[in-house]
C-alpha positions as CSV (number, residue, x, y, z in Angstrom):
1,X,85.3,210.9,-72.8
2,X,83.9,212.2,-69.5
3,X,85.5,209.7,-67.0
4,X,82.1,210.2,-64.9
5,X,80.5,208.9,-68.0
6,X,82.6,206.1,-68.5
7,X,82.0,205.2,-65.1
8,X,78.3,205.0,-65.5
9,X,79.2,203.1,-68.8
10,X,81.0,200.8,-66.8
11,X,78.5,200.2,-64.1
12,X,75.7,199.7,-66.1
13,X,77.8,197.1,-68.5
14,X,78.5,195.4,-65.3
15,X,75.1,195.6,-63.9
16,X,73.5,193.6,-67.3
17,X,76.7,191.2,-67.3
18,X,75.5,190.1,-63.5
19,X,72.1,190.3,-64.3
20,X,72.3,188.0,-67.9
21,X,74.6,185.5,-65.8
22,X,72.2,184.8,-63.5
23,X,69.2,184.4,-66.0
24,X,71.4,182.0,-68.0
25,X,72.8,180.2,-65.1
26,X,72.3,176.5,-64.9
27,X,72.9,174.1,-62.1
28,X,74.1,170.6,-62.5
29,X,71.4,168.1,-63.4
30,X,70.3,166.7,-60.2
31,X,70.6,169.9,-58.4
32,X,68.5,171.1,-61.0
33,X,65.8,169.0,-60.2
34,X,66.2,168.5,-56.6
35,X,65.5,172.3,-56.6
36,X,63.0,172.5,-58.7
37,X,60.5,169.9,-57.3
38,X,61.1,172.0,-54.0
39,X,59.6,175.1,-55.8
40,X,57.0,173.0,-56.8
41,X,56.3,172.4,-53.5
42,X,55.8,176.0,-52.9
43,X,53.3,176.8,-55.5
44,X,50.5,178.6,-53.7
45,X,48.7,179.3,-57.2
46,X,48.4,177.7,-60.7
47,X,46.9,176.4,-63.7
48,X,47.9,173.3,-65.3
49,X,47.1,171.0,-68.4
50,X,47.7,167.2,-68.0
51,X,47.1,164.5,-70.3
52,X,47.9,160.6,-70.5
53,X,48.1,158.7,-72.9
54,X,48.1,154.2,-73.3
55,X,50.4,154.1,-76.8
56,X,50.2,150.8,-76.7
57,X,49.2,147.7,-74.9
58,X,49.6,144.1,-75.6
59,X,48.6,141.2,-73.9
60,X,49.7,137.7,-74.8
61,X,48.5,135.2,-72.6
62,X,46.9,131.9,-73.3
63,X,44.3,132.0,-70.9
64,X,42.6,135.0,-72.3
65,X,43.5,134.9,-75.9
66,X,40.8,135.2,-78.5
67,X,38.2,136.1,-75.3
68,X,36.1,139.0,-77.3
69,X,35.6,140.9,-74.1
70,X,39.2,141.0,-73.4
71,X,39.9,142.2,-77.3
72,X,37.1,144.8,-77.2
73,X,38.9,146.0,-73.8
74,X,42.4,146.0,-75.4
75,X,40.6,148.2,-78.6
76,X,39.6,150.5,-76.4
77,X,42.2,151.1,-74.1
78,X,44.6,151.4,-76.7
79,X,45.3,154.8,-77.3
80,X,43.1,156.2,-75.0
81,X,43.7,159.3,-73.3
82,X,42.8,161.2,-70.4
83,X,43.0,165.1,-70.1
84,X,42.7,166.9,-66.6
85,X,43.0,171.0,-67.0
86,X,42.6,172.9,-63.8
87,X,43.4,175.3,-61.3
88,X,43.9,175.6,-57.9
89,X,45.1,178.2,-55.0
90,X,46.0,177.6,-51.0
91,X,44.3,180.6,-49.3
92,X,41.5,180.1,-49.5
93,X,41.7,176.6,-50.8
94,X,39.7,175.8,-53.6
95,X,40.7,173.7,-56.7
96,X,38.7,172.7,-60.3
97,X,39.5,170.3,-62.6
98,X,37.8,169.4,-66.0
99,X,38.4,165.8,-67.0
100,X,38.3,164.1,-70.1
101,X,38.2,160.4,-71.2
102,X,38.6,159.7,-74.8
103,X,38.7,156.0,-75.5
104,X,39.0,154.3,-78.9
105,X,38.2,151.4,-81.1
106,X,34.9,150.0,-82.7
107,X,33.1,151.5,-79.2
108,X,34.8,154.8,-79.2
109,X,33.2,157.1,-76.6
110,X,34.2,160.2,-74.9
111,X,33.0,162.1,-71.9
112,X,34.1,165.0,-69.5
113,X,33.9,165.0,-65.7
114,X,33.8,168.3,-63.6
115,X,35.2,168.7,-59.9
116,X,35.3,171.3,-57.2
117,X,37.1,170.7,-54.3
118,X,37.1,173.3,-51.4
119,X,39.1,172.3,-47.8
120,X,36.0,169.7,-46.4
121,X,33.8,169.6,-49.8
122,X,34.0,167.9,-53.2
123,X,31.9,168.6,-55.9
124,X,31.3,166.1,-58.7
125,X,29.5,166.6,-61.8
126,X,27.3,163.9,-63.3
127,X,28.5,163.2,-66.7
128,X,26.4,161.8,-69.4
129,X,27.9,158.7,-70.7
130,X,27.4,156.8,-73.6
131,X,26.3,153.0,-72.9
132,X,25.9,153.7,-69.2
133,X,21.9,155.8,-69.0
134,X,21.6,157.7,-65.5
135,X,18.9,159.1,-64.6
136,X,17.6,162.6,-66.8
137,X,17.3,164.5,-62.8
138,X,21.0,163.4,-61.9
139,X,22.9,164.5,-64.9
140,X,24.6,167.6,-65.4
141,X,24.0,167.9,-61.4
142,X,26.7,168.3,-59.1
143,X,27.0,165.5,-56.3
144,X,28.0,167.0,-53.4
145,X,30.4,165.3,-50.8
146,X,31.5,166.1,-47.4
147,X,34.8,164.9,-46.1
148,X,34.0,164.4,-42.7
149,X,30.8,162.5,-43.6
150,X,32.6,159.9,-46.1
151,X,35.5,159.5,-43.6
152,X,32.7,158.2,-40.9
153,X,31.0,156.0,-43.4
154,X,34.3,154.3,-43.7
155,X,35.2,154.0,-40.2
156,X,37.6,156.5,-40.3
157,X,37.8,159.7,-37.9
158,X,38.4,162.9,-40.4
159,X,41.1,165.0,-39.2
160,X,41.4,168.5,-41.0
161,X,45.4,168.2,-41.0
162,X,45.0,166.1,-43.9
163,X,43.7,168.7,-46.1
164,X,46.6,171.4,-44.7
165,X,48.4,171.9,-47.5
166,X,51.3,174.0,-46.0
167,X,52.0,170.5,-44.1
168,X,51.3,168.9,-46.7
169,X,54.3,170.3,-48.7
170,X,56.7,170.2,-46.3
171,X,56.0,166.6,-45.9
172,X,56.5,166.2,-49.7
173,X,59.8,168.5,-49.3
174,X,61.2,166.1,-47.0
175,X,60.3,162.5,-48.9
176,X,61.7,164.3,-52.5
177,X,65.2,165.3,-50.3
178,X,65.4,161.5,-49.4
179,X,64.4,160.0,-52.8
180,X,66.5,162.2,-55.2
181,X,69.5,162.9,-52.9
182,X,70.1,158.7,-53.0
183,X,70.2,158.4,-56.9
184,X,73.9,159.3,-58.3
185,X,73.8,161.9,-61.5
186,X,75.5,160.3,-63.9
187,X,74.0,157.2,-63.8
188,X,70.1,158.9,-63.3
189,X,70.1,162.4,-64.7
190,X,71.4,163.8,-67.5
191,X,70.7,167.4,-69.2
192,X,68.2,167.6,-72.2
193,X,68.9,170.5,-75.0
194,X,65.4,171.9,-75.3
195,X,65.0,172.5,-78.3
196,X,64.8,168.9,-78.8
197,X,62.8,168.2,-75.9
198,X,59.4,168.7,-77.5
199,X,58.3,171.3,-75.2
200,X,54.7,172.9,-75.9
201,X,54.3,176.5,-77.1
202,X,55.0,179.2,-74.4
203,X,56.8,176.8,-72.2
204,X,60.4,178.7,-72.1
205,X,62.7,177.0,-70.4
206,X,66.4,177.8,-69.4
207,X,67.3,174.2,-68.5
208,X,65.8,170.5,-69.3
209,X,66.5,167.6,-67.0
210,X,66.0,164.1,-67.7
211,X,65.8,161.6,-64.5
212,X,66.3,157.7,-66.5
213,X,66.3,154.1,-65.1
214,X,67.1,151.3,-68.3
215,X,68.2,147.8,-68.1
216,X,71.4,148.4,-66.9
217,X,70.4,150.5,-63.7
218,X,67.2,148.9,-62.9
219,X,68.5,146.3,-60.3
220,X,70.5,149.3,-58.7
221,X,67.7,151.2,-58.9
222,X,65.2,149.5,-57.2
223,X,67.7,148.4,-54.6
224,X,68.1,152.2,-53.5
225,X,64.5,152.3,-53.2
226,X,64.1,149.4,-51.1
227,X,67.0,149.7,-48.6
228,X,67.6,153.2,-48.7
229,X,64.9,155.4,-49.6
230,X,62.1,153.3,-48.1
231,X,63.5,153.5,-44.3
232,X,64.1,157.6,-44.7
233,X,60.0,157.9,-46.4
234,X,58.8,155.8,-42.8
235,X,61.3,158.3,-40.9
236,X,59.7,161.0,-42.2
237,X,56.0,159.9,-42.3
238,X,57.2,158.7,-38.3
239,X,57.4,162.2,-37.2
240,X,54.8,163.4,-34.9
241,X,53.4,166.6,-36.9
242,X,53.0,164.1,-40.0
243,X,51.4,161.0,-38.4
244,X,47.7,162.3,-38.2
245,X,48.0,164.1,-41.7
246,X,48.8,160.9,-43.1
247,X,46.7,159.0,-40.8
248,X,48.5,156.5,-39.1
249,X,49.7,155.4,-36.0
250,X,52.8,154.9,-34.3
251,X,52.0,151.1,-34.6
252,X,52.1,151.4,-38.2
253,X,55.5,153.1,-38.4
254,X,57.0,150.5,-36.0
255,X,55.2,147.6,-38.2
256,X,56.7,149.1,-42.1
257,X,60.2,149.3,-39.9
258,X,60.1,145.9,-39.0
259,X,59.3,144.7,-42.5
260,X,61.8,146.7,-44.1
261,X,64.7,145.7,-41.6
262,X,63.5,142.4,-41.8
263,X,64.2,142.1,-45.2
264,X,66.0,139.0,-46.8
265,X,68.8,140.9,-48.8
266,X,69.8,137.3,-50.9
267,X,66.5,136.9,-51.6
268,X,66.0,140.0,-52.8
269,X,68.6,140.0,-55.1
270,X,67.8,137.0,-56.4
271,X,64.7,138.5,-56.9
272,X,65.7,141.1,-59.0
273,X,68.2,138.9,-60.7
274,X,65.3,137.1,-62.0
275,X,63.6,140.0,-63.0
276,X,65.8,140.5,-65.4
277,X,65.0,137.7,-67.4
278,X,61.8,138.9,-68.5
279,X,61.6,142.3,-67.4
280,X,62.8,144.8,-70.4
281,X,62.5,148.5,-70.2
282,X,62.6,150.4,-73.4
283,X,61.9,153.7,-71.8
284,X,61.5,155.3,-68.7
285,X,62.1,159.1,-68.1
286,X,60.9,162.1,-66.4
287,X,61.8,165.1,-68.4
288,X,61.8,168.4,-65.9
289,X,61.7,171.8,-67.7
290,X,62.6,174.6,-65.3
291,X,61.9,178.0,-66.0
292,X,64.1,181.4,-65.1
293,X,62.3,181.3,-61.5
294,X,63.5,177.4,-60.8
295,X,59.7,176.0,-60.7
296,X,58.7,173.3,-63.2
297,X,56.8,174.9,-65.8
298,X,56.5,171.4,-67.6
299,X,57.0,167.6,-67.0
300,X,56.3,164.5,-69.1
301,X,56.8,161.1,-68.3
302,X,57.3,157.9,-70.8
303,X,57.4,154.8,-69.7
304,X,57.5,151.7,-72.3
305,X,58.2,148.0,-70.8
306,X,58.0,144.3,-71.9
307,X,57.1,141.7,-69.6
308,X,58.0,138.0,-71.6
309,X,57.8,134.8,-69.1
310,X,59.9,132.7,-71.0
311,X,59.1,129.0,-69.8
312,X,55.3,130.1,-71.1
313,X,55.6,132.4,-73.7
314,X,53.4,135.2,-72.2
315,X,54.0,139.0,-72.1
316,X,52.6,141.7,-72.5
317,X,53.4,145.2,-73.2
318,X,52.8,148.5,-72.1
319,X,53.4,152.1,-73.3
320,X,52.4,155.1,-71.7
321,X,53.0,158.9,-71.9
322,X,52.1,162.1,-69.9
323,X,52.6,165.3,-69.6
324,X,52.0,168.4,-67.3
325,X,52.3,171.9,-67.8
326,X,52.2,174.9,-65.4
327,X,51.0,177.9,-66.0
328,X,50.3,181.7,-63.9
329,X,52.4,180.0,-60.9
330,X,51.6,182.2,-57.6
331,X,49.0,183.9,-59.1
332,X,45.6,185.0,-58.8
333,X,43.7,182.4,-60.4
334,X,40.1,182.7,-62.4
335,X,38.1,180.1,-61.3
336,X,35.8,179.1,-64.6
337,X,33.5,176.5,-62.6
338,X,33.6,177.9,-59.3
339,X,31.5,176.7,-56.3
340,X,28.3,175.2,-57.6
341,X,25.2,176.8,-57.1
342,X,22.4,175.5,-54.3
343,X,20.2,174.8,-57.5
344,X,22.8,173.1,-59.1
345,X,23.7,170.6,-56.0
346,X,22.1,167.1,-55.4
347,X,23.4,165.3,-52.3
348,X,24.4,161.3,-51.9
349,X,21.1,160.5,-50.8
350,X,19.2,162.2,-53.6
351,X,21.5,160.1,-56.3
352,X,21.0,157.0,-54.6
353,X,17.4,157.7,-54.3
354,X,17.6,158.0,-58.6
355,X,19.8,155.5,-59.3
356,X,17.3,153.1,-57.2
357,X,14.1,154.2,-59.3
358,X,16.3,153.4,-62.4
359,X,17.0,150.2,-61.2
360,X,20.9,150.6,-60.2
361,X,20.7,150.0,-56.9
């Protein structure tokens, strides 16, 4: 064979062996995550699809049992699910979300909530709901809001850093560094085969990591939170370029400081210790697929916990599961609301105005 030919043989063998390696290569599990909630972090673009869900909740206390309105509550939470699909970009910034509610039981009713949200505006569309008549000239209308004007209504002085979303993720950067880099890996994180993740259609993911607290890490857990991650989130929200973003002063930073140092540690403990008693966690995990460009394409959460106060006999339980997927990351996004229309828009005053002819106000 010609020997130049083998040689280009060779190279490209060599080439697709590199390039294969690094499409399958997987980090360790808390890497893994670590890295990819910093991608996240650097999303300029996307579309995602959320939905939560209550599996179950259960309420035993004798105060309230047998009340009807408390039953009728319990019906219709009880499965109930919430759905948020949107988009969003940085430059210019603009982001839409379509909401759905979906509760159950004997008074099952369901209804969907627009939003709009540019840098110093949010857009809310009047839904119609069942039970709950607004006014025929409000509905379908989207009520417009001004940032600056509802920060003065509420005392507050609006500062545009807050909605600067470049600082914004850096600041998120930093408080994920300190949370994750405290928890060990093998006692939080483990790796998830994914085909037995139960990933959605068109999610494809080269690696699935689980972050996990039970009843055996729980005390630990919440200990690391407390003593060590707590003090590095006021460090961080301490800094000078973060402080007005957030909106606090440098007396708050020095008054969460004090707390946290001033901390009793036995009673704390103890604390925890009796937590235990009637605290039980059944479930709780994040579940991280990361695709072949290290961002998140898709996270769920479940979280299912018993509370039973043993000298009384009351608990309750709850059970809840949610999900997010990510889709066209970094890319140019086709708003499908879009910025309402002048014709379209009602202001504050024009709903109050309604609402008070109904009665409302």
């Amino acid at each position: 064979m010609n020997k130049k030919l083998v040689a280009i043989l060779l190279t490209l063998l060599l080439t697709v062996t590199v390039v294969m390696s690094g499409c399958a290569k997987k980090e360790e599990p808390k890497a893994a995550m670590t890295a990819a909630a910093k991608n996240a972090m650097q999303m300029t673009s996307y579309e995602m699809k959320s939905k939560v869900v209550l599996e179950d909740l259960q309420i035993n206390i004798p105060e309230v049992a047998g009340d009807p309105s408390v039953t009728q509550a319990m019906t219709m939470l009880k499965n109930a699910e919430i759905t948020m699909d949107g988009m969003y970009q940085a430059d210019p910034q603009q982001m839409e979300m379509k909401m759905g509610i979906n509760l159950k039981g004997d008074m099952a009713m369901s209804f969907n909530i627009d939003m709009v949200m540019t840098q110093d505006t949010i857009y809310v569309k009047v839904p119609s709901i069942p039970m709950l008549p607004l006014p025929e000239d409000v509905v379908g209308k989207y009520l417009k809001m001004d940032l600056k004007e509802l920060a003065e209504q509420s005392g507050e002085t609006f500062s545009p850093e807050t909605m600067d979303t470049e600082k914004t993720q850096k600041f998120a950067n930093e408080v994920l560094e300190a949370l994750l880099s405290e928890y060990d890996q093998a006692k939080y994180f483990k790796e998830i085969n994914a085909k037995d993740a139960g990933l959605p259609e068109g999610v494809d993911a080269k690696q699935v990591v689980q972050f996990f607290v039970n009843n055996d890490n729980v005390n630990e857990a919440l200990e690391i939170l407390v003593n060590k991650v707590a003090p590095k989130v006021v460090d961080i929200a301490g800094k000078e370029e973060y402080r007005e973003m957030l909106g606090l002063t440098q007396e708050d930073i020095d008054s969460a400081k004090t707390e946290l140092s001033a901390l009793n540690q036995e009673d704390f403990k103890a604390g925890l210790e009796e937590m235990k008693k009637y605290l039980k966690i059944n479930t709780f995990s994040i579940n991280t697929a990361i695709d072949k460009n290290d961002f998140p394409a898709y996270q769920d959460v479940a979280l299912n916990v018993e509370f039973n106060e043993p000298e009384t006999s009351e608990s309750v339980k709850v059970a809840i599961k949610g999900s997010t997927q990510y889709l066209n990351i970094n890319k140019k996004q086709e708003f499908k609301i879009g910025i309402p229309k002048d014709a379209d828009v009602i202001t504050m005053e024009q709903f109050e105005e309604s609402m008070s002819e109904l009665g409302a106000y």
